[in-house]
C-alpha positions in Angstrom: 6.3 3.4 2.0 6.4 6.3 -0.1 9.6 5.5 -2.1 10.7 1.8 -3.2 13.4 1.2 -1.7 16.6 -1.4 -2.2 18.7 -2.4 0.4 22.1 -3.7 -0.4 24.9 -5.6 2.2 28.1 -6.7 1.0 30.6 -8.4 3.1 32.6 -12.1 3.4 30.5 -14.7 3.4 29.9 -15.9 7.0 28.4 -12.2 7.4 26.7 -12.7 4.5 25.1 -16.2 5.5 24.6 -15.1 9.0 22.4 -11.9 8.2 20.5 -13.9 5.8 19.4 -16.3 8.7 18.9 -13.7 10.9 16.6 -12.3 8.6 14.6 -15.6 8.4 14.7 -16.1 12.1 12.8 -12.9 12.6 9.2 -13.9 13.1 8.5 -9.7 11.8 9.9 -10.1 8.7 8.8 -13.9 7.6 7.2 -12.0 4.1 10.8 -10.3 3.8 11.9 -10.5 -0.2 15.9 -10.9 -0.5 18.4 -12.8 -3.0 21.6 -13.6 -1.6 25.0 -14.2 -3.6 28.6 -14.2 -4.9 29.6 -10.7 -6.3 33.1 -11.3 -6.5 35.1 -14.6 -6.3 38.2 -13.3 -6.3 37.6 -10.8 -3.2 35.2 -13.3 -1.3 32.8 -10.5 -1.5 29.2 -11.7 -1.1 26.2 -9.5 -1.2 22.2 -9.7 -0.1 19.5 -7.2 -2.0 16.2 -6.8 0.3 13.6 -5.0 -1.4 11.4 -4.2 1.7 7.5 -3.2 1.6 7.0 -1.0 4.5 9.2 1.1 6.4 8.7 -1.1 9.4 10.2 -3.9 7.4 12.9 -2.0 6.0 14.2 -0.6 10.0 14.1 -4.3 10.9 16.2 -5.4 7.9 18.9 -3.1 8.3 18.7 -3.6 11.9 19.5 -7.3 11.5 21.6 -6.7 8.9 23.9 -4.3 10.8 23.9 -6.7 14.0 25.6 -9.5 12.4 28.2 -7.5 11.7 31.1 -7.2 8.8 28.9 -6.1 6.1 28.5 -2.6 4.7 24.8 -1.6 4.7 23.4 0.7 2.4 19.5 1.8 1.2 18.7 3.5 -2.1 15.6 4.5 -3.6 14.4 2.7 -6.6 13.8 4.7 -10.0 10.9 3.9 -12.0 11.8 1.0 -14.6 10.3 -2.1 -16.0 12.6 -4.1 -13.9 11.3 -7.6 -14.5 11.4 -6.8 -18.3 14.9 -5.4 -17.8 15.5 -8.4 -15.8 14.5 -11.2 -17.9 16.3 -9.9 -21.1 19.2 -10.8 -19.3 18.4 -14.2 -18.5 20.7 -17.0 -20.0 19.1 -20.7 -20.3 20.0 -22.6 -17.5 20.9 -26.2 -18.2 20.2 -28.6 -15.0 20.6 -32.5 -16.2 18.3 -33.5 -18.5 16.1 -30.4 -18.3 16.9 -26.8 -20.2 15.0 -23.6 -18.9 14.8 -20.9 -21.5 12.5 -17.9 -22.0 11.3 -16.5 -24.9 14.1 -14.7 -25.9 16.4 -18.1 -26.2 14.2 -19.9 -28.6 16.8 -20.4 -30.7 18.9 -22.0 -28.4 17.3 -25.2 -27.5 20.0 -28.1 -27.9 18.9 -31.6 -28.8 18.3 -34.2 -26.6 17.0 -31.7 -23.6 13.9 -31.7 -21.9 12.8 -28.0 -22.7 10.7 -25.9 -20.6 9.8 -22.4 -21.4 8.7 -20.3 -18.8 8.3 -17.0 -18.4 8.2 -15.7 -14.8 6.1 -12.4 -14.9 5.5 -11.9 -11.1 6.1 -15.3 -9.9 9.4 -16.6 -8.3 10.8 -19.6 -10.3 12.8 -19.0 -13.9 15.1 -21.4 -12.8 18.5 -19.4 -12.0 18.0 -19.5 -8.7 20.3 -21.6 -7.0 17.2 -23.3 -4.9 15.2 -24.1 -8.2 18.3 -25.3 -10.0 19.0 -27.9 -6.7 15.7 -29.1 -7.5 15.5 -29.6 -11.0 19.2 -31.5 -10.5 17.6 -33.7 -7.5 14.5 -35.0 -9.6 17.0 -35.6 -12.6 19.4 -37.7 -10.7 15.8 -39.5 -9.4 15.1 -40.0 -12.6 17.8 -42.2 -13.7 16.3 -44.7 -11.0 12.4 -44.4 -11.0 8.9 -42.3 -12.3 6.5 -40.9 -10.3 3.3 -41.3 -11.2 1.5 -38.7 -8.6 3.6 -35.7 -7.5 2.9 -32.4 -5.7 4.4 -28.9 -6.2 4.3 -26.8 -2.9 4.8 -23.2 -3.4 4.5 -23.3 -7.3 5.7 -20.0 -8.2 6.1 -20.2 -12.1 4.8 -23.9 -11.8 8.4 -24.6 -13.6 8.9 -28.2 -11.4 5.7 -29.2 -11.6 5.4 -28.4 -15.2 9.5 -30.7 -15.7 7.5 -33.6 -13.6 4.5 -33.2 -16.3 6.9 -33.2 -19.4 8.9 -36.4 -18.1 5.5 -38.9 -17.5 3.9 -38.3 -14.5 0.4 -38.5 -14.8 -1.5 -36.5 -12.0 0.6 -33.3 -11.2 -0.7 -30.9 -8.7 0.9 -27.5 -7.8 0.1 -24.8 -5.0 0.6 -21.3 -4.3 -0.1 -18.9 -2.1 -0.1 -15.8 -4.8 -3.2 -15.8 -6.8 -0.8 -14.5 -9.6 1.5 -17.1 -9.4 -1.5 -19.6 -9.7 -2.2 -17.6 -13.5 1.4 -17.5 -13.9 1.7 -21.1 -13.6 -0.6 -22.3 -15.5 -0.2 -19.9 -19.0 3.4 -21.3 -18.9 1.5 -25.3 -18.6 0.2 -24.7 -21.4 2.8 -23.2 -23.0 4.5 -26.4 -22.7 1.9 -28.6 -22.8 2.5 -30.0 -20.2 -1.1 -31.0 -18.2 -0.1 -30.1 -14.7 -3.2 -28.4 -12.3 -1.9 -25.5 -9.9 -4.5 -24.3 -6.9 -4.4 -20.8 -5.1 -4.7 -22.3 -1.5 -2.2 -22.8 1.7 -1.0 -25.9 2.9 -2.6 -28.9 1.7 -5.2 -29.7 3.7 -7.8 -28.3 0.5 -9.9 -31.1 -0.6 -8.2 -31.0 -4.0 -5.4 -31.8 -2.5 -6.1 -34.7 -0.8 -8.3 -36.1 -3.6 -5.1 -36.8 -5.7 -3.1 -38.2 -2.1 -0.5 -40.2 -1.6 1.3 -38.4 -3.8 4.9 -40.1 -5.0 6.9 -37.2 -4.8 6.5 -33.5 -3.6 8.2 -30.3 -4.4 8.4 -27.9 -1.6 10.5 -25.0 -2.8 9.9 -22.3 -0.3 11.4 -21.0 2.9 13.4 -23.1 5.8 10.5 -21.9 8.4 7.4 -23.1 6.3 9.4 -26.3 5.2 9.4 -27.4 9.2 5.8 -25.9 9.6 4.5 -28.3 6.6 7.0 -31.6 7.7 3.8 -33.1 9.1 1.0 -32.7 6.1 4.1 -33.5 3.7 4.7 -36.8 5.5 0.9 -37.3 5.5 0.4 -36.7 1.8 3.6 -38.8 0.7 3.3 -42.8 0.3 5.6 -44.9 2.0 8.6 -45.1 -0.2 8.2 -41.5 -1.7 10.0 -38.7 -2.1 10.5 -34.9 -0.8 12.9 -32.2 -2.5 13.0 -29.6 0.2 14.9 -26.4 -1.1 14.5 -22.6 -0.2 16.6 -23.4 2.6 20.4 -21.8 3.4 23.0 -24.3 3.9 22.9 -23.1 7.3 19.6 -24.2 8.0 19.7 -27.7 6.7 20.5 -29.2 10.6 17.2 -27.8 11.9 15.1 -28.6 8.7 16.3 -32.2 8.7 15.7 -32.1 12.5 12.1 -31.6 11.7 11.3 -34.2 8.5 14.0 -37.0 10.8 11.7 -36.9 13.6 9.1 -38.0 11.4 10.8 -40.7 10.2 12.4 -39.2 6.8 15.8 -40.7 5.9 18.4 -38.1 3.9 19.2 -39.9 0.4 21.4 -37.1 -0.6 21.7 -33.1 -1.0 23.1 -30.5 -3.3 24.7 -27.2 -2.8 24.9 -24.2 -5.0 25.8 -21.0 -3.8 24.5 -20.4 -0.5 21.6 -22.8 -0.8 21.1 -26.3 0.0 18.2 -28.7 -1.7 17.9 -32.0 0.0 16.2 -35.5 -1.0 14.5 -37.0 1.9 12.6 -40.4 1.5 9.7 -41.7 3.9 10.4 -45.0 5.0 
């Protein structure tokens, strides 16, 4: 497209929710980018930003949008800006358990006691305020209090920042994927940023040799999207040992029935979930 565009909805909530998962039910816009939140407690206002690639993609988003109905739809152009930089300036730590995510700019502001992880994002997805990445990082801390896992896979990487939290609290052999080739580089600056000796691969699925040389793993990480979470139950069951565990997130809580549809028929049993915002992260456990 010739100009960036943003697209912005704002409505109640249900709207909100159900445009989102209309949006990921639409096979044509699987790659669509989107954040979806609470603008205004008070008002019950809640609002989605797509960011679309094509014009194609951006027709099909408002389309979808529009057809759930109760939201105000609107598209503007987007200037020129640094926007990550702009972005991450913002950023407060986030504090999730045990662990504390801070970028450069909150050095200062580690408190004691706290498992520490810096990462910066540059193009990856993963700084930990979303409310998906937070649900993770809260599921392996409450794990924690029970057990270690000794091999554990990171599906859908991003920034590397779970894999890098499993590294940093004594798991041995930790393995990360992606998709993005940047994400990959991404990933592994900010492992050794923290020192943490985690490996990430640019490959999809897990059927890569690599992959499999390091299986059964003792717990995996698959922070993506509800549609790839069902596509990968199988391989994820087939990489985990009997007894581990999966923390599925990326998921709406309106799409947890037919994600734990998929992982129950393969014999997963829910241990428990947690919800922040509009997004679920669930603990499953193969039997």
């Amino acid at each position: 497209m010739s100009q960036p565009l943003q697209i912005i909805a704002k409505g109640p909530r249900g709207a909100a929710e159900a445009a989102a998962a209309a949006i990921d039910e639409n096979p044509t816009l699987e790659g669509a980018t989107y954040s979806i939140l609470e603008e205004d407690e008070d008002k019950g206002i809640w609002r989605i930003d797509v960011f679309p690639t094509t014009d194609e993609e951006a027709d099909g988003i408002v389309a979808s949008l529009k057809t759930s109905g109760g939201l105000s739809v609107v598209a503007e152009p987007l200037a020129d800006a640094d926007w990550l930089a702009m972005a991450l300036s913002g950023l407060p730590p986030v504090r999730a358990g045990r662990f504390f995510v801070y970028g450069a700019h909150d050095k200062g502001r580690v408190p004691g006691g706290a498992v520490a992880l810096r990462i910066e994002a540059g193009a990856a997805f993963g700084t930990g305020h979303h409310g998906t990445t937070v649900g993770c990082l809260m599921a392996y801390d409450s794990l924690l209090k029970a057990r270690r896992f000794h091999r554990v896979l990171d599906v859908g990487a991003g920034t590397g920042l779970l894999a890098i939290a499993a590294a940093r609290t004594g798991s041995a052999i930790v393995r990360g994927t992606d998709i993005d080739k940047p994400s990959v580089r991404i990933a592994d600056e900010n492992a050794a940023l923290n020192r943490a000796y985690a490996r990430f691969y640019h490959v999809s699925g897990l059927s890569d040799r690599r992959i499999r040389a390091d299986a059964p793993y003792d717990l995996v990480f698959a922070n993506i999207l509800a549609r790839p979470l069902i596509s990968l139950a199988q391989d994820i069951h087939g990489a985990l040992r009997p007894g581990g565990y999966v923390i599925l997130s990326g998921l709406l809580r309106t799409q947890q029935r037919m994600v734990l549809a998929a992982y129950a028929s393969r014999g997963f049993r829910l241990r428990h979930r947690i919800l922040r915002d509009a997004w679920a992260a669930l603990v499953l456990v193969r039997p």
